[in-house]
C-alpha positions in Angstrom: -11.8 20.1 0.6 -11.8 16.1 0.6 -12.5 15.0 4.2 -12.4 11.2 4.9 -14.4 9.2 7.6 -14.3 6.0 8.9 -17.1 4.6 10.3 -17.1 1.8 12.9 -18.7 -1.6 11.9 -19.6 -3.8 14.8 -19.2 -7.7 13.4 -22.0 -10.4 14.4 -19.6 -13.4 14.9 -20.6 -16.6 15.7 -18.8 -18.2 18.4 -17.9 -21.0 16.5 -16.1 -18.7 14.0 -14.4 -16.3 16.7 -11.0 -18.6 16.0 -11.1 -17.8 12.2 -12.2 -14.3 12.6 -8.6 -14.1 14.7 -6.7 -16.4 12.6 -7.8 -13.9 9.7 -6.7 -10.9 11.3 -3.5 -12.3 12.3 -2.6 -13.3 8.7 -3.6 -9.4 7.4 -1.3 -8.2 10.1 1.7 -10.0 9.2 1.0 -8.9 5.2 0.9 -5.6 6.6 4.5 -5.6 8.4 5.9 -7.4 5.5 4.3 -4.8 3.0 6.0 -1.7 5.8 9.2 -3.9 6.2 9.8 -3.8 2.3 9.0 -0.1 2.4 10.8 0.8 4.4 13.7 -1.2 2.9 14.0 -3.4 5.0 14.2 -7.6 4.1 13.3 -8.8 7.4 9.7 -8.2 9.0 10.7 -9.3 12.0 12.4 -5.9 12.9 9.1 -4.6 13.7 
C-alpha cells in the first residue's frame, strides 16, 4: 500500500519580497483554473 504525505514548509520571506511571493501565487492560481476550466471542457476560466 502507497500512502502519500505532505509535509508543511514554513517560507523565510523577506519583507521586501512578500509582494512577489503573492504576485507568484496568484499567477499559479490562475494556471491552475485555466488548466481545470479546459478539463473540464470548459473555454472560459472565468466560470470558476
Amino acid at each position: 500500500m502507497e500512502v502519500k504525505r505532505t509535509v508543511p514548509v514554513k517560507l523565510d520571506v523577506p519583507d521586501e519580497r512578500r509582494d512577489d511571493l503573492h504576485a507568484t501565487i496568484a499567477q499559479f492560481n490562475g494556471v491552475i483554473r485555466i488548466a481545470y476550466a479546459i478539463l473540464m471542457g470548459s473555454q472560459d476560466a472565468r466560470v470558476l
